[in-house]
matplotlib code that plots the C-alpha trace (Angstrom):
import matplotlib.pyplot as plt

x = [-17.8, -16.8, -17.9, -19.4, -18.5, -21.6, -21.8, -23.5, -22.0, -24.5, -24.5, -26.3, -26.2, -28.1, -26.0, -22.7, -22.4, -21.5, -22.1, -21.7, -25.1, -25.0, -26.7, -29.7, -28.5, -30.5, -30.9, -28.1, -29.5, -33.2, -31.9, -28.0, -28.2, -28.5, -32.5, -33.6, -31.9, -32.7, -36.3, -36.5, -34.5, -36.9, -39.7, -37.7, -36.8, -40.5, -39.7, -43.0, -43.6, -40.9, -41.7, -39.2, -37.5, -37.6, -35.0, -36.7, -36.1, -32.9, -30.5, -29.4, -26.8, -26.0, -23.1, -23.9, -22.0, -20.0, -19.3, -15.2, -15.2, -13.7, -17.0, -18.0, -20.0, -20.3, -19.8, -23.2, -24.4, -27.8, -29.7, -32.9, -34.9, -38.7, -39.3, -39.3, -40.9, -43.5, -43.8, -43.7, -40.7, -37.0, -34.1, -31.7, -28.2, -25.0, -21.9, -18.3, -16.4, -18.7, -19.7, -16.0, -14.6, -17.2, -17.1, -13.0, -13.9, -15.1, -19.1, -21.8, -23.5, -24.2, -27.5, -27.7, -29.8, -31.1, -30.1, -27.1, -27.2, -25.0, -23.6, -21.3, -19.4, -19.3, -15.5, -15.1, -11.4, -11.7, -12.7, -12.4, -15.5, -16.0, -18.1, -16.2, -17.8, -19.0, -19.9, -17.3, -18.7, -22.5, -24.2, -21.4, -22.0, -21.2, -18.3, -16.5, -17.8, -16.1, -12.8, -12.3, -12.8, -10.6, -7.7, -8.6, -9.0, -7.2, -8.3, -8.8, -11.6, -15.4, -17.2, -20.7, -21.9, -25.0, -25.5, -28.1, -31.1, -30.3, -29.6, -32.7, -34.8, -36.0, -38.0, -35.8, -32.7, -29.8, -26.6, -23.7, -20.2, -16.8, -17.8, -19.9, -22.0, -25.8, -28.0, -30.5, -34.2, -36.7, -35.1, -32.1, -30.1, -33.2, -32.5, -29.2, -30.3, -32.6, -30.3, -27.7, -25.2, -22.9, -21.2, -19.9, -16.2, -15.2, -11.6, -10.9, -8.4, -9.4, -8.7, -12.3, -12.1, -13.6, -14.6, -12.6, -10.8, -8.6, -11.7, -13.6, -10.5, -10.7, -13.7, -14.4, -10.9, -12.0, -15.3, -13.8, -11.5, -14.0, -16.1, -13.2, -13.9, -17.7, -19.7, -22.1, -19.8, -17.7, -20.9, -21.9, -18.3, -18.8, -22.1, -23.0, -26.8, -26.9, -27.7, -31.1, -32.6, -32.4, -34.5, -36.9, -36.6, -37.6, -40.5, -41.9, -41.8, -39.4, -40.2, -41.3, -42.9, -44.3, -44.7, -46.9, -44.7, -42.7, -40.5, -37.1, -37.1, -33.9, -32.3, -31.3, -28.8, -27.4, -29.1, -27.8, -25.0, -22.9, -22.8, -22.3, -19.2, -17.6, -17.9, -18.8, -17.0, -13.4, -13.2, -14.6, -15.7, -16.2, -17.2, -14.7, -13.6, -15.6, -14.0, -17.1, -16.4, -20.1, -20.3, -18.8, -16.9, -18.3, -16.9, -18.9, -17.4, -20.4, -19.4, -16.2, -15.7, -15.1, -17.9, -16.4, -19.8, -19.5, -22.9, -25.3, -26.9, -30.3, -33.0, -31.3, -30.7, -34.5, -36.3, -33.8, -32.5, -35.4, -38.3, -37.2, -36.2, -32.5, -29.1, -26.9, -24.7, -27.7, -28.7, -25.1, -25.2, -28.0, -27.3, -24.2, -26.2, -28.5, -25.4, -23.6, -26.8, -27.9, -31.1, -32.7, -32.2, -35.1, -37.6, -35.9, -36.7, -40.5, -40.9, -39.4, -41.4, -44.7, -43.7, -43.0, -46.4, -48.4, -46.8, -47.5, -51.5, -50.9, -51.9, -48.6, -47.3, -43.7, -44.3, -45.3, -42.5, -39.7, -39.1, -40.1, -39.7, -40.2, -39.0, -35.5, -34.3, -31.6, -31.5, -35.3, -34.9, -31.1, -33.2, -35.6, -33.6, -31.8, -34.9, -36.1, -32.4, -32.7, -36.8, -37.0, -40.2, -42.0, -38.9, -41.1, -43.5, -42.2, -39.3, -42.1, -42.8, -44.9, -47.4, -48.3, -47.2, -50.5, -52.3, -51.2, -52.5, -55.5, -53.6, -55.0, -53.6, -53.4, -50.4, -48.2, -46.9, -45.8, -46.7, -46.8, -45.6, -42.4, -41.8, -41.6, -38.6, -37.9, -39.8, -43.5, -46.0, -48.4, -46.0, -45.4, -47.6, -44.6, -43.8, -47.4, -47.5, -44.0, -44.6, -47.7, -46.4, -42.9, -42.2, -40.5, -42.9, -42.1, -39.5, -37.4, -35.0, -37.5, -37.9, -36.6, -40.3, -39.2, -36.2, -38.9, -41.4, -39.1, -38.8, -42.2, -44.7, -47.4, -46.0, -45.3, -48.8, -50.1, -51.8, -52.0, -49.3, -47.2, -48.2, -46.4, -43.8, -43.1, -43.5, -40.6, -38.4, -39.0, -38.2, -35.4, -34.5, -34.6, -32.1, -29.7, -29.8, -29.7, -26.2, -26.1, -24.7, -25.2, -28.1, -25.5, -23.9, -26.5, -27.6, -23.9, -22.2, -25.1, -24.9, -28.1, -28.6, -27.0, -24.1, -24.3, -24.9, -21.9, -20.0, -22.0, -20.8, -17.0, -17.3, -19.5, -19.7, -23.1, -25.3, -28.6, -31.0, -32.6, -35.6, -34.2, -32.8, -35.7, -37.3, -35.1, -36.3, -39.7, -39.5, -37.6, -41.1, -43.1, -41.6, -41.6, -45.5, -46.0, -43.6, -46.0, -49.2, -48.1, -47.2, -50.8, -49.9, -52.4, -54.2, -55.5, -51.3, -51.5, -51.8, -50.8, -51.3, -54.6, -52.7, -51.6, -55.3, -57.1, -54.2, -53.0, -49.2, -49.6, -46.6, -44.1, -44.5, -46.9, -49.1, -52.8, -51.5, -53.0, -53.4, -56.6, -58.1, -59.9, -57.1, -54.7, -57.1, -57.2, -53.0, -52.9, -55.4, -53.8, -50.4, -51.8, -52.9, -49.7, -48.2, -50.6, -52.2, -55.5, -57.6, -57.0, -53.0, -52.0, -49.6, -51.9, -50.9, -50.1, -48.3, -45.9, -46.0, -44.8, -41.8, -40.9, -42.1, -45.6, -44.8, -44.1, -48.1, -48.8, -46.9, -48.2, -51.8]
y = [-12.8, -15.3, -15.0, -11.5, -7.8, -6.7, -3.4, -1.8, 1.5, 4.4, 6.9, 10.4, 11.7, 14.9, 15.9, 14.4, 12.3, 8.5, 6.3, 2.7, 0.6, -2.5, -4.7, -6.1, -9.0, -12.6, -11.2, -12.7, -16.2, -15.7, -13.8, -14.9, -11.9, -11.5, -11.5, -12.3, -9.7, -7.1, -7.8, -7.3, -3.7, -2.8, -3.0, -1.9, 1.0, 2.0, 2.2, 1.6, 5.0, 6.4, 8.1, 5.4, 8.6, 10.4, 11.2, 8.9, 6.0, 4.2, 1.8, -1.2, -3.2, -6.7, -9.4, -12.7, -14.8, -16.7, -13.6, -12.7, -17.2, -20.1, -21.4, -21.5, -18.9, -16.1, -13.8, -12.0, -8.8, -8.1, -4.4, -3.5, -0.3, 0.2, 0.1, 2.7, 0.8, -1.4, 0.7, -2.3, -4.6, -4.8, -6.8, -7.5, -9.6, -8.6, -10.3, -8.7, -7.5, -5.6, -8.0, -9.2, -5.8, -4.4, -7.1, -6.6, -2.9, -4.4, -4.2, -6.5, -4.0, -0.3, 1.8, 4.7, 7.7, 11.1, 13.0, 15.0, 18.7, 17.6, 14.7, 12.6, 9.5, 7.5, 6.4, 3.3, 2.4, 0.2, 3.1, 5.7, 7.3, 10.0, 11.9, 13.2, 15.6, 13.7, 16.6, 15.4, 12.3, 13.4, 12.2, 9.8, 6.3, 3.4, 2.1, 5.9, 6.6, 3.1, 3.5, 6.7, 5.8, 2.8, 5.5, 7.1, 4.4, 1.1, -2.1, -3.8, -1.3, -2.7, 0.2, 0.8, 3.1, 4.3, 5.5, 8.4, 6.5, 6.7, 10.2, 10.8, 8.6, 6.2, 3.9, 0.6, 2.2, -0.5, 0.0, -1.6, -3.1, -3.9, -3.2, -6.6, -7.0, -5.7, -5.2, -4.5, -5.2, -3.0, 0.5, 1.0, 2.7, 5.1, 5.3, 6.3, 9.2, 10.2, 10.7, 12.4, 9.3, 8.8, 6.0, 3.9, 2.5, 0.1, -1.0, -3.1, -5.6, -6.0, -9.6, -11.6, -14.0, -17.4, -20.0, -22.6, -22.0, -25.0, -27.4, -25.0, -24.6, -28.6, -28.9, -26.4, -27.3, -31.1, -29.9, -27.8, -30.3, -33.3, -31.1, -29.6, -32.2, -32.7, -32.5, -30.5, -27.5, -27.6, -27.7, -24.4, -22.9, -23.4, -22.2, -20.2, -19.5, -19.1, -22.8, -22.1, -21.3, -25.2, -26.2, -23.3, -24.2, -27.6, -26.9, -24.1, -21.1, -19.0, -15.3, -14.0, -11.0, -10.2, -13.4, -14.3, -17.2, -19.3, -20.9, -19.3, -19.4, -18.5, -20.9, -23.4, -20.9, -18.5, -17.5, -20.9, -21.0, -23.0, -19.8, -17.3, -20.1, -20.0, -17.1, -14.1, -15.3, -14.2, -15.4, -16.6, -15.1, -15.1, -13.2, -12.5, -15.8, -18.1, -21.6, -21.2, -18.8, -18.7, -15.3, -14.6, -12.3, -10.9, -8.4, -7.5, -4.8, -1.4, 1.2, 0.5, 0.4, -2.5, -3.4, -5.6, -7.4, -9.0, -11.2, -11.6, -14.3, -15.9, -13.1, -10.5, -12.9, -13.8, -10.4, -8.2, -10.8, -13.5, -11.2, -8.5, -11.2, -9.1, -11.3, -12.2, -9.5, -6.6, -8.1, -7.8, -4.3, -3.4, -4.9, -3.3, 0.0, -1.1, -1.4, 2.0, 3.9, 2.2, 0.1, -3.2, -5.3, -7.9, -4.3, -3.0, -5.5, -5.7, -2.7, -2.6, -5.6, -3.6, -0.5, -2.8, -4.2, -1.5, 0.0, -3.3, -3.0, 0.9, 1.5, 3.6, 6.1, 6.5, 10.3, 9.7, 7.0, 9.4, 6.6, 3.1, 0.4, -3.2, -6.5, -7.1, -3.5, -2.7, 0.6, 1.5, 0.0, 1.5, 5.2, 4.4, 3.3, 6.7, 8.6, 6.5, 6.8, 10.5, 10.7, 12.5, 12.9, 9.2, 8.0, 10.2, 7.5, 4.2, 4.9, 4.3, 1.0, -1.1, -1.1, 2.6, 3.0, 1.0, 2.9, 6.2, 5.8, 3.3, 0.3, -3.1, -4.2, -7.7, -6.4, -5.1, -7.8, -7.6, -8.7, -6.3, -3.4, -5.8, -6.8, -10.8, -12.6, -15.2, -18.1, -18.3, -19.2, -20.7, -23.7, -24.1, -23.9, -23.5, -20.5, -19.1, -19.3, -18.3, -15.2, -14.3, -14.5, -13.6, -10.5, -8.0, -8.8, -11.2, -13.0, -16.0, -16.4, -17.1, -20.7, -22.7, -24.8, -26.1, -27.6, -30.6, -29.8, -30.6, -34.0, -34.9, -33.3, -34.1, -32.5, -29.5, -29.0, -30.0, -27.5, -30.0, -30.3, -27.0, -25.0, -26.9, -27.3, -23.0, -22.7, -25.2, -23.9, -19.9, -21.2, -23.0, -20.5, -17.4, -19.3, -19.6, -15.5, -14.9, -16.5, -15.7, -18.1, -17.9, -19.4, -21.7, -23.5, -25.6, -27.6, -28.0, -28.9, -31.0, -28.8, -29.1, -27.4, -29.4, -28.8, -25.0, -25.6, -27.5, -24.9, -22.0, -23.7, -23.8, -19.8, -19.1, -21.7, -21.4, -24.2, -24.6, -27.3, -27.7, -26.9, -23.8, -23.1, -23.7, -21.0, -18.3, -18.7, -18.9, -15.4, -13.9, -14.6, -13.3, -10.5, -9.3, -10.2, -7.9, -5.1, -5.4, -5.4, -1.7, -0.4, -1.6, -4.4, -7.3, -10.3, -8.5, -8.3, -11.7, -12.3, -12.6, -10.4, -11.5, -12.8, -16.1, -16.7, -15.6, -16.2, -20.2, -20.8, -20.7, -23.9, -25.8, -28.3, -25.9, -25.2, -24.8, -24.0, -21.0, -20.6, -21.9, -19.0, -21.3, -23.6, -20.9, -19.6, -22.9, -23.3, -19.7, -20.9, -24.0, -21.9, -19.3, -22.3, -23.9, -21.0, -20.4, -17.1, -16.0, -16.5, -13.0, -14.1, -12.2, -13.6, -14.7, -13.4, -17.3, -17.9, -14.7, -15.7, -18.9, -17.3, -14.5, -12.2, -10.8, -6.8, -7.4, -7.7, -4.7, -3.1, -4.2, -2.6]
z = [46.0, 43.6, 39.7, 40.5, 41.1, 42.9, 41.4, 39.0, 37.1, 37.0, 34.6, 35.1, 31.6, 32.7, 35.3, 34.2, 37.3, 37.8, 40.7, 41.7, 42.8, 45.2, 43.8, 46.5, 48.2, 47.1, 43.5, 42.3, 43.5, 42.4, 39.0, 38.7, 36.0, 32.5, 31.0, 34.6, 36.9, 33.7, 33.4, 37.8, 37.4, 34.9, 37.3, 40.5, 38.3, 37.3, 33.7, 32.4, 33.6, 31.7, 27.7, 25.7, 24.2, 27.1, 29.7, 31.9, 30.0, 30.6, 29.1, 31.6, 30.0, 32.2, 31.8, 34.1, 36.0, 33.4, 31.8, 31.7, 32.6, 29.7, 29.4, 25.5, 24.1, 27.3, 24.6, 24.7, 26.9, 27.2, 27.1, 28.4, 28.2, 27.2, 23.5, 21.6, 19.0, 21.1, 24.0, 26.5, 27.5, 25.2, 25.8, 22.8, 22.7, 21.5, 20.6, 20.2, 23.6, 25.6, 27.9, 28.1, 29.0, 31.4, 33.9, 33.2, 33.9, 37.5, 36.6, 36.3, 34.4, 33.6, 34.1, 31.8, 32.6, 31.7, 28.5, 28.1, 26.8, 24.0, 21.8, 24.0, 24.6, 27.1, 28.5, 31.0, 31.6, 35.0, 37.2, 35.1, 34.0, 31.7, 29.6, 26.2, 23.6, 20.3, 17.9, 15.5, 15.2, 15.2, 11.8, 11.0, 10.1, 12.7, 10.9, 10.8, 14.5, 15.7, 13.4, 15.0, 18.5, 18.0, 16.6, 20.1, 22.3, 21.2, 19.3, 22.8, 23.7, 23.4, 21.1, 21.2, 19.1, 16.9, 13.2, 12.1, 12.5, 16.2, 16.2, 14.0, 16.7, 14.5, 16.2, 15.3, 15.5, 16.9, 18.2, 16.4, 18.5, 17.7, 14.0, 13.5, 16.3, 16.9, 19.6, 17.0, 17.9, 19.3, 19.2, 21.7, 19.2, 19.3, 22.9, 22.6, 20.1, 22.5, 25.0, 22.9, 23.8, 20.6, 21.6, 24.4, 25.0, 27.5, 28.4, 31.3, 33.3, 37.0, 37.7, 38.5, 40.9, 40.2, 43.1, 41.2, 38.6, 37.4, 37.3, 35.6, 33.0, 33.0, 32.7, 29.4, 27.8, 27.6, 26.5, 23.9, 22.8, 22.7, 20.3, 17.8, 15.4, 16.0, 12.6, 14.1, 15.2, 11.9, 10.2, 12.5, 11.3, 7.9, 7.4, 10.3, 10.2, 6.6, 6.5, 8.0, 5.0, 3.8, 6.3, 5.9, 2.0, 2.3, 5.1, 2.7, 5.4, 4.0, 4.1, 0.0, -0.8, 2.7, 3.7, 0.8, -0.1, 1.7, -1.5, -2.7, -6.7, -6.7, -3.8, -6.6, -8.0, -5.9, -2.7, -0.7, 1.6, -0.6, -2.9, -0.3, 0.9, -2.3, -3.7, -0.8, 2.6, 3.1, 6.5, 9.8, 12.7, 16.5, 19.3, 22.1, 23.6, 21.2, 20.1, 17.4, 14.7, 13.3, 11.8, 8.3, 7.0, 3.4, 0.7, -2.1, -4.4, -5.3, -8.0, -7.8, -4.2, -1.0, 1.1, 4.0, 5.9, 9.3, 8.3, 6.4, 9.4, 8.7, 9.5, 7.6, 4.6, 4.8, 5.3, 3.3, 0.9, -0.2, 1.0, -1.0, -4.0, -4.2, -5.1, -2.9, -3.9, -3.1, -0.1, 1.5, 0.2, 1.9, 4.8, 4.9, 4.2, 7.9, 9.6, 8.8, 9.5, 12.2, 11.1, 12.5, 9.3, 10.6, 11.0, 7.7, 5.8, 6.7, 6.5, 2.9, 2.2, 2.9, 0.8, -2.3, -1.8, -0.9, -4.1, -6.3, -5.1, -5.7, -2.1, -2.6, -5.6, -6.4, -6.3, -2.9, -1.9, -3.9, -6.0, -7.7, -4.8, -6.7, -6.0, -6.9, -7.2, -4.4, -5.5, -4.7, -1.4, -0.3, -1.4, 1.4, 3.5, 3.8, 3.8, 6.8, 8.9, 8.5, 9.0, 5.6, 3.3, 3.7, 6.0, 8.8, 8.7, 7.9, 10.7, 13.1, 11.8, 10.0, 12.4, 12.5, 8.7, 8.1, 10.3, 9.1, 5.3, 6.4, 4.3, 5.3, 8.6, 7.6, 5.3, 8.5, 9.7, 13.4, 16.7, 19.8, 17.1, 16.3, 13.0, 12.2, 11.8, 9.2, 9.7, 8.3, 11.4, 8.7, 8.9, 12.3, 14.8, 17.7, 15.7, 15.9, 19.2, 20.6, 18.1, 19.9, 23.2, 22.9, 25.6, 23.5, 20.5, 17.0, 18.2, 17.3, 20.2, 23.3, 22.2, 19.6, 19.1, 15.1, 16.4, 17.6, 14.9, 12.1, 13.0, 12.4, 9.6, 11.9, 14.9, 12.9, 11.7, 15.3, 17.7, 21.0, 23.0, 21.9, 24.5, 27.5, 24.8, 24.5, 28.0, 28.7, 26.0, 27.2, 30.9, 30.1, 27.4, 29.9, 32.2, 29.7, 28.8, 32.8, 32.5, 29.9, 26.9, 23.3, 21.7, 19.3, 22.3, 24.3, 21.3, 19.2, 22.9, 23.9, 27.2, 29.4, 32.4, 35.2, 32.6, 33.3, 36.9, 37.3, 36.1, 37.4, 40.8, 39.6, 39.3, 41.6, 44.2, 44.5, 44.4, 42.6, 41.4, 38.2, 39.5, 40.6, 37.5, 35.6, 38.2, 37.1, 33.5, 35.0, 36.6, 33.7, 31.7, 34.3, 35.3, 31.3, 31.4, 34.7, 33.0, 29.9, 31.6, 33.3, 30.1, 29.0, 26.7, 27.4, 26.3, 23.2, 21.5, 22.5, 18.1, 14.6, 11.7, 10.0, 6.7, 8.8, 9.3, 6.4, 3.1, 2.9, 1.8, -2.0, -2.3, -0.9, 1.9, 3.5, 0.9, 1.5, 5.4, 7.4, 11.2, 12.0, 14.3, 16.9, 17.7, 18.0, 20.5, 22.2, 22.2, 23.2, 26.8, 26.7, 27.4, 29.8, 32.1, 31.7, 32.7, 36.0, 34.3, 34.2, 31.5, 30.4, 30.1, 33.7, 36.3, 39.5, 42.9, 43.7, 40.5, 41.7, 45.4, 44.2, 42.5, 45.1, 42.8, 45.3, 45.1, 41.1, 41.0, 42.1, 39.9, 36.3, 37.0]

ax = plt.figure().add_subplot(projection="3d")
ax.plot(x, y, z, "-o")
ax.set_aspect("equal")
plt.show()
């Protein structure tokens, strides 16, 4: 087997045991691996039976086929569990080595079970496996768990490992790798809390073998080298993702107050990415293997001490940094503050956004909160920050989310703003009706990264406003979009290498040697989606999460390019059919039996009722 080990480690955290799982012949083929062959392991593994923070839940963590390969930006491993946050479906990307070393381990994956009677660590050096104690590192921060481990284990090791909102199950807990990395959306790290697993560290150097190797070195080393010099990719070095904001800027969907503006006052002085260029970045950098060093390097200095910051990237400057109206400087404190104790900073931020409002309408007292939380003041929002990683006075409730936070004191729904239970990321839906609907439909809840629909809509005002047409539009994106994470690549490299898929197919065949059409391709995306929709449907998310919080349809965009701007509730509706049919759903949004027949997905039906 070229490209592939055909194993998956399995982890017994209750009984201390470990085993290797073959896995079913064909999948590879109808899944290659990655978001596809998680999503089908999530339903061949019931776990939309399982409680999310229960030992029945499980964490599956895939490479794919171009993982351990030269092809640009393979640097990503996915994880899958059922949310704690949502309850329904979860997979969430992360950079750094992880992917890299556990196929080098001699594993396409891991599947991590049961809870453990104590705090652990789990070891993986090629085929050794073991369980170590972790009570010295229980209630530590991520950057003190991982520096130790590395003392322990080497600087080659991947590390894995969760703060004390993990261990304090908060319900959008994430786990942080190789120090600047997160798989942060939807509650793994909560997961890991759950199941008393500390950490994870994975060393490995089995040799893979790959079907052709020199053409596929060929082939990526004149890719690489045509692009060096490309204005696009040195753009993407310099800035990163911090240059989303201009676009955002200038279309008037920036995230302010809640989303109850969509202008940056402040972008003209200091919160651009030519400030954080000049004056915050020391350096550049990559995941494992990258010839794209996108992320950035940022030191800030706090009473009288060094905060080093692998980021800020685009959502976190948006919904902790212009939401919250903090500097520059506050906003890379506080996500450095996420990162040590473990919090989603996208989930973080909303959920600080709705405290400062709920406070400024006085839906909320600071006696209540434990302090003041306004707009602009870091140090309001680092306090409840703490009090939610360690679930203390109103940390209990907001580190369940903004959904049930609104619930709990009866605060106007319209003011949580999530979809599926998953807070929003940083683009407002008001101006962009792609967004509106890949928000509403996205598997794992608010999501940005299932399609990318304001790439198209940006090139035309019209288009962007326009409600015909973008439902065929997200469906193709997600499709093609799931095939990519079932290989799975980076979101940055298809669009800066100009890499479609027979691109990836080609070298998917130099790896593999197996050969597939686009058609085929596009198939695997295809039953990535549908397979999430059936895993949703048995966890008894339906049609009805199929929305957006009621501000997007009732409150317009005060300014900017989208003022006046609202989702218009019937056409949404309209889009929302429009992309169910497109999709061969019901009416009611369900996979058809022929729709799943089509796909080779028939016993996946039965499951989701």
């Amino acid at each position: 087997m070229y490209g592939y080990r055909g194993k998956l480690l399995q982890v017994d955290l209750t009984a201390g045991k470990f085993s290797t799982v073959e896995v079913p012949e064909g999948y590879f083929r109808s899944f290659i691996g990655g978001k596809a062959l998680g999503a089908r392991l999530l339903l061949d593994r019931k776990l939309f039976l399982a409680d999310p923070l229960g030992a029945g839940n499980e964490v599956i963590i895939l490479t794919g086929p171009v993982t351990g390969s030269f092809v640009p930006g393979v640097g990503k491993a996915l994880l899958f569990s059922k949310s704690p946050l949502t309850g329904g479906y979860l997979d969430s990307a992360v950079g750094g080595r992880l992917s890299h070393n556990i196929k080098m381990a001699g594993y396409d994956g891991l599947i991590i079970s049961g809870r453990s009677p104590q705090p652990v660590s789990l070891i993986i050096d090629n085929d050794m496996v073991e369980l170590i104690p972790a009570d010295d590192l229980w209630g530590k921060g991520c950057f003190e768990s991982e520096a130790r481990l590395r003392e322990r284990f080497g600087c080659d090791a991947a590390v894995a490992a969760i703060g004390p909102a993990g261990e304090n199950l908060v319900r959008y807990a994430m786990i942080q790798c190789d120090f600047y990395h997160q798989a942060g959306r939807g509650g793994l790290g909560a997961v890991f809390g759950s199941k008393n697993l500390k950490a994870l560290v994975v060393s490995g150097n089995t040799p893979l073998p790959l079907f052709a190797p020199e053409d596929l070195f060929t082939r990526c080393l004149k890719l690489i080298t045509e692009k060096k010099n490309d204005q696009n990719i040195l753009f993407r070095i310099k800035y990163g993702t911090l240059s989303t904001l201009d676009g955002n800027q200038k279309l008037g969907i920036a995230v302010v107050r809640n989303f109850r503006d969509g202008v940056v006052d402040r972008y003209e002085t200091d919160m651009n990415r030519d400030y954080f260029r000049q004056h915050l970045v020391l350096r550049d950098l990559a995941c494992f293997g990258c010839s794209v060093p996108c992320a950035k390097l940022c030191k800030v200095e706090r009473d009288g001490k060094e905060i080093l910051l692998g980021g800020p990237e685009y959502e976190t400057m948006s919904l902790l940094g212009t939401n919250l109206e903090l500097s520059p400087e506050d906003l890379i404190y506080l996500n450095w503050l996420c990162d040590d104790l473990g919090l989603d900073t996208i989930s973080a931020g909303n959920v600080l956004g709705f405290v400062a409002e709920a406070m400024e309408k006085s839906l909320l007292e600071a006696q209540e909160v434990g302090a003041p939380v306004i707009w602009g003041d870091v140090n309001g929002f680092a306090k409840v920050l703490v009090d939610i990683a360690y679930q203390r006075g109103i940390g209990r409730i907001l580190a369940k989310g903004v959904k049930k936070a609104a619930e709990y004191w009866g605060i106007d729904p319209d003011m949580a703003i999530h979809v599926k239970g998953m807070e929003l990321p940083g683009y407002d839906p008001r101006g962009t009706t792609g967004y509106a609907l890949e928000y509403a439909v996205a598997d794992r809840g608010g999501c940005h990264r299932r399609a990318r629909p304001l790439r198209d809509e940006m090139t035309d005002e019209a288009l962007r406003f326009a409600y015909e047409g973008k439902a065929q539009l997200v469906k193709d994106m997600e499709d093609v979009r799931a095939f990519q994470h079932s290989l799975p690549v980076c979101d940055t490299m298809p669009p800066r290498f100009g890499l479609k898929i027979p691109d990836y197919l080609e070298m998917l065949r130099m790896i593999t040697g197996l050969e597939m059409t686009v058609k085929e391709a596009k198939a695997v995306g295809e039953r990535a989606i549908n397979l999430a929709r059936c895993f949703n449907y048995a966890c008894g998310i339906t049609q009805k999460e199929d929305t957006l919080p009621g501000r997007f349809f009732k409150e317009p965009l005060p300014r900017g390019a989208s003022a006046g701007k609202l989702v218009e509730r019937d056409q949404f509706q309209t889009m929302l059919s429009d992309y169910y049919r497109a999709r061969g759903w019901t009416p009611q949004g369900s996979p058809t039996h022929d729709k799943l027949v089509e796909l080779g997905l028939a016993e996946a039906g039965g499951m989701r009722e």
